[in-house]
Structures are given as structure tokens and as C-alpha cells.
N, C-alpha and C positions, 0 to 999 in steps of 0.2 A: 504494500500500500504506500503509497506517496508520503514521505517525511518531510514537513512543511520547511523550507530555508527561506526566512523573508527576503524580500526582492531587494535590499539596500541600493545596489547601486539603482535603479528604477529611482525608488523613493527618494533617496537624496539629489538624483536629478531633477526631478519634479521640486521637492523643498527649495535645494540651493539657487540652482540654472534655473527653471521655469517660472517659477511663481516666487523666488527667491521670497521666502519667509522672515527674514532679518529685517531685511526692508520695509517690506509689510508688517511684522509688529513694531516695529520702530515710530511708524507711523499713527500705529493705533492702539499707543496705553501700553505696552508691551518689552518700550529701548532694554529690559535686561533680560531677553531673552534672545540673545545672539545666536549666531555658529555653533560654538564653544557650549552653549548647554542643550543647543537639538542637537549634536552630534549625540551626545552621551545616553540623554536619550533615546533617540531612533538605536543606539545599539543595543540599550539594558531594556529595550520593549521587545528587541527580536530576542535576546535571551532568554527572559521571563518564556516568553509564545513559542520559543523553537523548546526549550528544554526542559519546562514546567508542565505548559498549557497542553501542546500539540502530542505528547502520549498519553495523554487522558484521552483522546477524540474515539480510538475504537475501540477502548475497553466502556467506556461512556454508553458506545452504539450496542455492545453485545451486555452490558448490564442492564442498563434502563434504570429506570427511577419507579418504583413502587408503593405504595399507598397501604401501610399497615398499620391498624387501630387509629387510623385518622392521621396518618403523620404521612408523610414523603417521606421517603428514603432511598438518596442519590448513592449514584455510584463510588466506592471509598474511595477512588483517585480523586475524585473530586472536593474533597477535602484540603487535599495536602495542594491541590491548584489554586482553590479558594484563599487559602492563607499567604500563598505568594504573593495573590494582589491584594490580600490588605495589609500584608508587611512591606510590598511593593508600595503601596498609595495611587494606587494605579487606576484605583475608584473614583478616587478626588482628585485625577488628572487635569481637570481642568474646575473645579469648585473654586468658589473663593474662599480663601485662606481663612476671613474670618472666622470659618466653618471648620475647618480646620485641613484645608482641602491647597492643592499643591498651588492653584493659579495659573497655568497653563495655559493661552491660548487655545481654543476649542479644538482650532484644525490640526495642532498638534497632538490632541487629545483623538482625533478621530485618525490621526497616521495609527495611534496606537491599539486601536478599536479597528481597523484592516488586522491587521497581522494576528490579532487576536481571534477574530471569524475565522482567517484560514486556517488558524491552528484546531479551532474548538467550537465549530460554529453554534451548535446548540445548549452551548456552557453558557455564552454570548449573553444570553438577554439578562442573566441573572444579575449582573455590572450593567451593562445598558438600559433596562428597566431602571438599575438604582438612580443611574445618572437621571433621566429625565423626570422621575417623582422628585430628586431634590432642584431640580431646576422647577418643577410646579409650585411644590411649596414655598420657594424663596419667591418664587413671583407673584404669591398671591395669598398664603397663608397670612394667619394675627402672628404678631411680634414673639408669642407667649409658644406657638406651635414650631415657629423657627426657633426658638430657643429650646426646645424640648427635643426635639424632632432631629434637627441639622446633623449637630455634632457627630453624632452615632451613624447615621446614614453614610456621611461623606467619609469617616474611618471606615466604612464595610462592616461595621459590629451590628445595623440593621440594613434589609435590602427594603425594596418597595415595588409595588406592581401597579397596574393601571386595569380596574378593573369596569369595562362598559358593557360586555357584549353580553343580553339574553337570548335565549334560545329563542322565542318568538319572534323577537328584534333585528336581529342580526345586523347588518350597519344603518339600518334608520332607527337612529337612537331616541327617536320624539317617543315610541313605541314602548322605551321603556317601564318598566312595572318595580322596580326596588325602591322603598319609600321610607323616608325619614321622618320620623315624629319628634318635635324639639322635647326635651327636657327641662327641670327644674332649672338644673345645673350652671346652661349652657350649652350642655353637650346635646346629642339626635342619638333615638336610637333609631339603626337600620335593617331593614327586612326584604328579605328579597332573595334570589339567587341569579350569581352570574356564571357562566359559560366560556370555553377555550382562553384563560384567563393565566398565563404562561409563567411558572415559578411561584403561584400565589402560597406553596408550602414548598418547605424541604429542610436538611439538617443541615446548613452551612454557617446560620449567622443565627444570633440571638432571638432577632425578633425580625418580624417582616410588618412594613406600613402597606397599608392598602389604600389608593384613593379609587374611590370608588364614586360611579355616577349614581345618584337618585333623583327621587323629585319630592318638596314640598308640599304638606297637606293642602298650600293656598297655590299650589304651580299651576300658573296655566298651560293649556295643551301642547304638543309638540316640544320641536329643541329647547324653545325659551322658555321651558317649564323646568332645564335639569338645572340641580346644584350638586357639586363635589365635596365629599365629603374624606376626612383622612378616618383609616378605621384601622387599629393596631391588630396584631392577634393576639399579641399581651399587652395588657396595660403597665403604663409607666408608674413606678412606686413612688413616692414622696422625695426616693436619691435620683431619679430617673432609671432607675434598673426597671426589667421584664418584669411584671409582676404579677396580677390575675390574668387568667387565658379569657380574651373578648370572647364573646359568642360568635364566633367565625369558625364554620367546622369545612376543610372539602370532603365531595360527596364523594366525588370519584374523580381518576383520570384517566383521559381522554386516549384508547387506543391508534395510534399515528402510524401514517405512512413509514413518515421520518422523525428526528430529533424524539429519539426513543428517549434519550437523559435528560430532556428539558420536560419535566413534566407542567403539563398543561389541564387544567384543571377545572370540574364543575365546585362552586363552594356555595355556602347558604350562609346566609347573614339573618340571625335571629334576632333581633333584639340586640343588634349588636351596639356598641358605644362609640360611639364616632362623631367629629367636628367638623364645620362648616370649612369650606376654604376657599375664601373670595367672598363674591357676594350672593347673596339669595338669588335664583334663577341665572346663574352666571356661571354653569360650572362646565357648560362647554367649551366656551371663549377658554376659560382658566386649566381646561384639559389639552385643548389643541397646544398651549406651553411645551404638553409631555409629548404630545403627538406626534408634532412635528418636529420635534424631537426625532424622536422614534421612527418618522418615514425616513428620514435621512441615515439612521440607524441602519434600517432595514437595507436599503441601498447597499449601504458598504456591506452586510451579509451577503449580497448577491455578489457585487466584485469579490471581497475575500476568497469566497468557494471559487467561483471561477478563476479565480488563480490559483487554488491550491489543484484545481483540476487541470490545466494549463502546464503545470511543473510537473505533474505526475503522468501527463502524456508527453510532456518533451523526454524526458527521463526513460519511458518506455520507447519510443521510438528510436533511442539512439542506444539501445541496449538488444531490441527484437531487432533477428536474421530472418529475413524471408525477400526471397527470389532477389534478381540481379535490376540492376537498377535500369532503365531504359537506353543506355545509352553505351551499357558497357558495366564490368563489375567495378564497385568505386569500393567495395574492398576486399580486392582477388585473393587474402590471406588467409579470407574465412571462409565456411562455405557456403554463404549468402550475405546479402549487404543488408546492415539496418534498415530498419522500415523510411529511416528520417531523407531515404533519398529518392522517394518517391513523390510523384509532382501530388494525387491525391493527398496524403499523410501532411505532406505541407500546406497545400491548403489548408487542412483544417488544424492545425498550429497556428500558421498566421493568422487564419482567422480567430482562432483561441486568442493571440498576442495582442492583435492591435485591439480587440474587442477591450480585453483586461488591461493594457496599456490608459487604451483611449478613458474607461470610465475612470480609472484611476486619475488621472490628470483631471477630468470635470468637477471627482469628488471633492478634490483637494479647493480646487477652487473654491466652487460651492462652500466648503468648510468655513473657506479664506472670507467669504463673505459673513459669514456667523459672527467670527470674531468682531470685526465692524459694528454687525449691527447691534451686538452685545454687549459692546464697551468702547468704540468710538466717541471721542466729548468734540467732534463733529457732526451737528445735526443732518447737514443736509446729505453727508456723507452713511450716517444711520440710513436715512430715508433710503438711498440710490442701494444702500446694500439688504435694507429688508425687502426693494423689489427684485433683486436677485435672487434673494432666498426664495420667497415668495414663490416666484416661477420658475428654478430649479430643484425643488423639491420633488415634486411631485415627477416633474422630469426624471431624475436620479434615482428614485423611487420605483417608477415603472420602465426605466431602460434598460438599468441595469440588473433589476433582478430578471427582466425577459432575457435578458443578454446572460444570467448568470446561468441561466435553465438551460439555452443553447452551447454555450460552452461544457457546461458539464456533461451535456450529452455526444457533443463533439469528442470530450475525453474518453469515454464508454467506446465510441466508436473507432479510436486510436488503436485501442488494447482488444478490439473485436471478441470474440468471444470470450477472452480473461476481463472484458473490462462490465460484462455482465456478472459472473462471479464473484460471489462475494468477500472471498479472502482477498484479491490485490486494491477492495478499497473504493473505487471509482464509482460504484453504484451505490453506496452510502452518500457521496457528495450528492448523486442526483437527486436520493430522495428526499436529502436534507433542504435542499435549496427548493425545492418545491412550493414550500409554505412562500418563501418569500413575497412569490407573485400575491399573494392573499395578505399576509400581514398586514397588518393597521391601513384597513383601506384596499382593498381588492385594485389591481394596476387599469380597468376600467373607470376607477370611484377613481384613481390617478388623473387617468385621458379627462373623466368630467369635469375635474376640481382646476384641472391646466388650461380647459378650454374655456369654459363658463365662467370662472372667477375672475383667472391670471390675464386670460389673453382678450376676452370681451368685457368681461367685469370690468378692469381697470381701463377700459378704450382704446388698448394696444399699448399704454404709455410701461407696460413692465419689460414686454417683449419689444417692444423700442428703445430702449434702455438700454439692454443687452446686444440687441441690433449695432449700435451705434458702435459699443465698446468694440466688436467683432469688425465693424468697418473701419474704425480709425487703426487698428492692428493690421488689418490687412494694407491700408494706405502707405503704412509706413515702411513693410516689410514683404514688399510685390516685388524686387530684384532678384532674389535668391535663385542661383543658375540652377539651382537642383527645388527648392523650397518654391520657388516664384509662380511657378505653374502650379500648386495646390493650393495657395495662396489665391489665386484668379479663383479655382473651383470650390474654394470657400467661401468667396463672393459669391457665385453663381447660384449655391446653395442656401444662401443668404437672402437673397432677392426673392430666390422663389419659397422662402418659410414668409418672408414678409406679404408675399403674393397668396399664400395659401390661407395664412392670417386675416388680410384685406377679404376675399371669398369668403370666409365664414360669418365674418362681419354683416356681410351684404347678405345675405341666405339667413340667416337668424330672425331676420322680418320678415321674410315670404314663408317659411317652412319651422315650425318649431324643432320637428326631427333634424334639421340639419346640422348643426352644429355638433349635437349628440351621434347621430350616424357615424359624424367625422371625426370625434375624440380621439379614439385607442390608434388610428391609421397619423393621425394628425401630432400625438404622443412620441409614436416610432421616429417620423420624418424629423422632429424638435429632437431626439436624442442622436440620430443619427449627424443632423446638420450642427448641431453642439459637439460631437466628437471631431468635425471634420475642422472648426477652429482648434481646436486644443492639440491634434496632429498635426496642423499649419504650425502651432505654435513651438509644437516639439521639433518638428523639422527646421524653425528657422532657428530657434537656439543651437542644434545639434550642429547644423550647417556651419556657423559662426565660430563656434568650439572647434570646428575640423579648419576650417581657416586660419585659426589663430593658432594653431599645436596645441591645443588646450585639450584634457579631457583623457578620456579613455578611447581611444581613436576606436577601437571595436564595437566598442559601445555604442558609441556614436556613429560609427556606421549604420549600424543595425537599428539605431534610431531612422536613420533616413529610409532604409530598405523597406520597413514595417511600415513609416508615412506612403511608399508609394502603394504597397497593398491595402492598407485603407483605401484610397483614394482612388482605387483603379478596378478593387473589385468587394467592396464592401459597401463604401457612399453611392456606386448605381442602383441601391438596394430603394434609396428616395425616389428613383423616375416610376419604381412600378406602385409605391405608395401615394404620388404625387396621380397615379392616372386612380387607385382607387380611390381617392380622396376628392379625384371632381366626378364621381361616378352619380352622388347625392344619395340621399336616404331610400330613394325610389325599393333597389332591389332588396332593403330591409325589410322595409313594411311591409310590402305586395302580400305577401303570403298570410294566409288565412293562418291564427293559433290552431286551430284543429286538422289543418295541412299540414303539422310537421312529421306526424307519425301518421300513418293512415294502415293498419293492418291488414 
């Protein structure tokens, strides 16, 4: 099975060269986090994930996590990986300090949240979970709940989950039925039961926080009836230690394709004791905090596995003998040439490569943008990067976990019939990354949220925003003898997301289906034409680097080799989304609901 080695040279190309990260926190609240402490860094993340995390992954997959007398109980490797990152701090990678949390830059905190997924994906959410409830609570909790609550969370000595989804419900949350009754106290109690509700038990940390959605005895109907509520499973004692068990019991867990060690959970909230957080009927707005969070999360779960599926078919192919290469034996020593010199086999490498390349480079951005909008004391600078956020989220969300499912199937297909079986490993990645496309938001609830909100909602002013940044890049950086023609087809690509943009615009008054028709197709073209800047962009640093003698010249070769297989047989994948996407809603509808099956 594949043994994770993170990609440093990649990443630090991207950190240093690309999006040079010094620069960028320098600029944004950040001047003492130089070179000099991401280098240290980026390497004590890959050691923690290569030599900690990453041999928990298949004793994880063949233990599972079990449900006995009302408790979880995780795999024992997982223990001794747990304790790493909260001896590490690797929890509060980017918390604030007051909390008692490292202060890191986010995007820094999200290099280390990759490496982490490829090592252990379904360990993942039990730290990613935490991270985005203690970013909930800081945003929106009383003084009195940050003070109780923080500390313990951002050490890892408590986790927390996000619990919305009922069985009846499923993502139209207006639907929900879990309901809060205030108290003498202050406090609510809560009743109710939620569904596929991921890590909400298990033995690793002391206590686990729940914020949990419900609705008010005086809510009115729909979304703007829910409020958020924090609900412990133990109560905090008078020192703040664990101290009664809340009426929070799970019923069961959920038997899964994949992420057998991540147990996922039905639990029942009886009467349980829980706090407001935010304001009455506001605990949507105050959950998408952790949400959105969590899509961007999700995202890098889907790169992560596609690179660890990526390295573990490069790996095999340059190890597996089978037949001679097309053109002659390229290695007459053995008695067949590795698979890696077949024009097939490379195909689907490169396209494994640039795919995990290209997201990689968007994510990082994207990240770069977080940071901005998080702690920039430039307003209009916040502003310009929450519409970044804003409309790469959902982007990153649903390209790269679609991209993460293809890759990893592309892996399977390297190792041919070993990469079905289950001892070399390869077929665990695929069933893990599955979820992804569904987590927080199904990548259609993606397509609707990017088209309806991002790109019509705001009047095109998000995705013109970003337009602009991608045109003045290109303006400057169109000469490049080898760079300068991907550059032109970055433009080209550009013009026609703005043109495809403009069309849905226009079609949204004649047709209600249109817009919606065009989501998921409209999703793909906006991640495919977002990787095809960010491979402009690696091509022209890479270029530059090889002009100057700078660099790792192999490296850097093979940067430019992978920009041109982007760009020559992956980016025409937009001409055949660009013709279903003027096709119009027409061959949706047509069809009668009782046409789809007719026995």
C-alpha cells in the first residue's frame, strides 16, 4: 500500500516561488512569521503525518471504530496519533494565542491539514471538526462560554462537532424538528435527534462540545427559525473539569462504504443542557462560521487522497514489468519495461499530476485569502478577500473532491487488477474519498450556492473581482517563450467563464430552470478555468527560475512539462462543458417523473 512522503518540494514551491507566503503575511498582521519558521514547520508537519499519523491509516481501515455500552471505541493506534497533535499543538495551529493556540496564519495551518488527509484521511475530521467549532464559538458565543469552553478545545483536551442533519431533513435544515426549551438558569434544555453527525463520540479526549442546531419554542418557520446551541457531553464542574454526563447518548453508528475509523453517528439529545450561541433565531448565519469552515476542509480531503493516490500509482508504475515499450525495450536488462513507459499509464499520471498539482496551488490561495479576510486591519482589503472566499469555496469544494474521486480511480486503474484488491491499499482511498462529494453540502448544493448566490446574487461583482486579478496577471506575464502561449489560453478561458457568466444572467428572467440546469456543468468549467490561471502561474515562475539558474532545474522542468499537459489535454475538457452548458434546461425537464422507470 502506498506510504505517504509529503510532496515538500511541490509545497514549498507553491509557499516560497508562487504565492510566496513571507510577503503575504508581512503584509497582513503576520511580519514574524518568515522563511525561517514555515520552513521548520512545513518539515515537523511532514514528520508528525509521515511517521505518526500515516501508519494509523490501514490498521484504522481494518479496525473500525465500534459502539459498546454507549461509548465509541476507536482504533488503539489512534491514541498514540491523537497525543502527537496535542503534544504537537497542531490543533491550535492557527487559534489565537489568547486561547492558548499557536497563531499561525490559517493557510499555513491548512498546508498542514493536506499532509494530514493524505496521511489519515478519516482520522481528519476529529482536529478539523475541532478547529471550526472553536472558530464558531469565538465568533459568536457570550464572553462566559469563551472563557469556559476555548482553552480546553484549542489544547485538544476537548474536541467538538457540528451537529444539523435529521433524518427527515437532510440539507433543508428549515425542516428541522430538535427543540430547545429555555431554562430557569439560562441555560435550554435540548431534545431531539441528529443523524450522520461525524466523531460526535469516541475515546481520545476528555470531553467532546456539541453545537448543535435547534429551534425556539417562539421560532418562526423555516431557516430563520434555527438557533445554535453549545451542548457538552459532560458538564463542566465548578474547576472546569468533565463533570456530570449531559443527557447526550449515540444510538448507533452508521455502517459506511468508507472511513470505517471515523465513526459517524445517530445520537438523541434528551433533555439535554445546552447554551445559546449568538442570537435567538441566528444560529444559521452563526453555523455557516463552522461550515465554511469545513467546505474548504472538505476540499483539501479530496486533494490530500488524490495525492496520496497519485504517489502510490507513480510508485507502482515504475516498479511493475509488463511488455516492451512501443518503440523498443527502454529496459532491455529486464525482462519487461515498467509500466511508466507506456503512453496510456502516462496519461493517467499526468493527469493524476496536474489535477493534484493544479488544486493544490488554488487551495493555497484560497487559504491565502482566509488569512486576509481574518485578520487584515485593511478594510477594503477584508472586503476584496471575503469575495474570494466567498466564491472559491464552494468552487474548491466541489472540484476538487470531483477531481479527488477521479484521481483515485485513475490510481485503481494504474495497479489494474492489484489496485482492486484490497491488501496494496488503493481501493480504501477510493472508498474513503467518496463521502467527500456529499460532505457539508452535497457538490450540486456547491454548483447552486456558486451560481445563485456568488455569481448572480452579488451581480457578477465576486467573479469580476477575481476576473480582473487573473487579467492583470496575465497582462503582465504574456512573453514567456514557453509560459506565453498558456498564458493567451488563460485569457481565452477567461473571457469565455465571463461569457458563460453574462448567459446565465440573461436566462434567469426568461427561464427559472436555467440557471439551476447550468450549476454542476457551470461548477466544473469555474474549476477547470481556475486551475488553468494557477498553471499559467506555475509555468511562469518555473520559466523564470530556469532562466535565472535558480531552482531545482528538474523540478522545474517538470513544472513546465505538466503546465503543457494541463493545457493541451485537460483545459479542452471546458469546450465540451461550454456546449452542454448552452444546451438550456430544455433536455432536463422534458421528461415526465413517471418516464424515468417504466417497467
Amino acid at each position: 500500500m502506498p506510504e505517504y512522503k509529503a510532496p515538500l518540494r511541490d509545497i514549498r514551491f507553491l509557499v516560497h516561488d508562487v504565492w510566496r507566503f513571507a510577503e503575504h503575511y508581512a503584509a497582513h498582521g503576520y511580519a514574524d512569521v518568515t522563511d525561517d519558521l514555515i520552513d521548520p514547520v512545513l518539515e515537523e508537519a511532514a514528520r508528525y503525518c509521515e511517521n505518526v499519523l500515516a501508519p494509523t491509516r490501514r490498521d484504522g481501515d481494518e479496525t473500525g471504530s465500534h459502539l459498546r455500552d454507549g461509548q465509541v471505541v476507536t482504533p488503539a493506534s489512534y491514541k498514540d496519533a491523537y497525543k502527537g497533535l496535542v503534544d504537537g499543538q497542531w490543533g491550535g495551529i492557527s487559534c489565537d494565542p489568547a486561547w492558548g493556540g499557536q497563531g499561525l496564519p490559517h493557510s499555513l495551518g491548512m498546508v498542514f491539514h493536506e499532509m494530514a488527509e493524505s496521511a489519515n484521511m478519516p482520522w481528519c475530521a476529529v482536529f478539523t471538526l475541532l478547529q471550526g467549532a472553536i472558530r464558531a464559538i469565538e465568533a459568536h458565543a457570550s464572553d462566559d462560554l469563551k472563557q469556559t469552553y476555548l482553552p480546553n478545545m484549542v489544547a485538544g483536551k476537548w474536541t467538538g462537532t457540528m451537529a444539523l442533519t435529521e433524518a427527515h431533513a437532510g440539507s433543508d435544515l428549515g425542516l428541522l424538528r430538535t427543540r430547545a426549551e429555555p431554562a430557569d438558569d439560562g441555560s435550554y434544555r435540548i431534545s431531539g435527534e441528529k443523524i450522520f453527525i461525524t466523531w460526535a463520540d469516541h475515546d481520545l479526549a476528555e470531553n467532546i462540545i456539541h453545537l448543535v442546531l435547534a429551534k425556539l419554542p417562539d421560532a418562526p418557520p423555516g431557516p430563520k427559525g434555527i438557533s445554535l446551541f453549545l451542548v457538552p457531553k459532560f458538564l463542566p464542574d465548578e474547576d472546569g473539569n468533565p463533570g456530570e454526563r449531559n443527557r447526550v447518548e449515540v444510538a448507533k453508528l452508521e455502517e459506511k462504504m468508507g472511513l470505517k475509523s471515523s465513526p459517524t453517528c445517530v445520537f438523541v439529545l434528551d433533555q439535554a443542557k445546552g447554551w445559546l450561541v449568538g442570537e435567538p433565531h441566528n444560529g444559521l448565519a452563526a453555523m455557516f462560521t463552522m461550515m465554511n469552515s469545513a467546505r474548504l476542509d472538505v476540499a483539501f480531503e479530496g486533494l490530500g487522497l488524490a495525492q496520496l493516490s497519485h504517489q502510490g500509482a507513480v510508485e507502482y508504475a515504475n516498479e511493475r514489468l509488463q511488455m516492451r515499450a512501443p518503440g523498443g525495450a527502454a529496459a532491455p536488462d529486464k525482462p519487461a519495461d515498467p509500466i511508466i513507459v507506456h503512453p496510456d499509464i502516462r496519461r493517467m499520471l499526468l493527469t493524476q499530476k496536474t489535477l493534484v498539482e493544479g488544486c493544490r496551488a488554488l487551495g493555497y490561495y484560497t487559504a491565502m485569502q482566509l488569512d486576509v479576510a481574518l485578520h487584515s486591519d485593511d478594510a477594503a482589503a477584508r472586503a476584496r478577500a471575503n469575495d474570494r472566499v466567498a466564491l472559491l469555496i464552494p468552487i474548491c469544494k466541489g472540484f476538487f473532491t470531483e477531481r479527488g474521486t477521479e484521481v483515485a480511480d485513475l490510481g485503481i486503474q494504474c495497479f489494474g487488477g492489484h489496485g482492486y484488491i484490497r491488501e496494496w491499499g488503493m481501493e480504501q482511498i477510493a472508498r474513503d474519498v467518496r463521502i467527500t462529494r456529499i460532505y457539508e453540502g452535497t457538490n450540486g448544493i456547491q454548483a447552486i450556492d456558486l451560481v445563485r448566490r456568488k455569481v448572480l446574487g452579488s451581480g457578477g461583482r465576486m467573479l469580476e473581482g477575481l476576473l480582473e486579478e487573473i487579467r492583470a496577471f496575465a497582462g503582465e506575464h504574456g512573453d514567456g517563450a514557453e509560459s506565453g502561449p498558456w498564458v493567451a489560453r488563460t485569457l481565452d478561458v477567461v473571457d469565455r467563464w465571463q461569457a458563460l457568466s453574462d448567459q446565465l444572467a440573461a436566462d434567469k428572467d426568461t427561464d427559472a430552470n436555467a440557471p439551476m440546469a447550468a450549476a454542476f456543468d457551470y461548477l466544473e468549467f469555474s474549476g477547470y478555468a481556475a486551475l488553468a490561471w494557477v498553471w499559467a502561474k506555475m509555468a511562469v515562475v518555473a520559466e523564470a527560475q530556469l532562466a535565472a539558474g535558480e531552482g531545482d532545474a528538474a523540478f522545474l522542468r517538470a513544472k513546465l512539462e505538466s503546465a503543457r499537459f494541463y493545457f493541451e489535454r485537460i483545459l479542452p475538457r471546458t469546450l465540451a462543458l461550454e456546449e452542454s452548458l448552452a444546451a438550456g434546461p430544455a433536455s432536463l425537464m422534458g421528461l415526465e417523473a413517471d418516464a424515468f422507470f417504466m417497467p
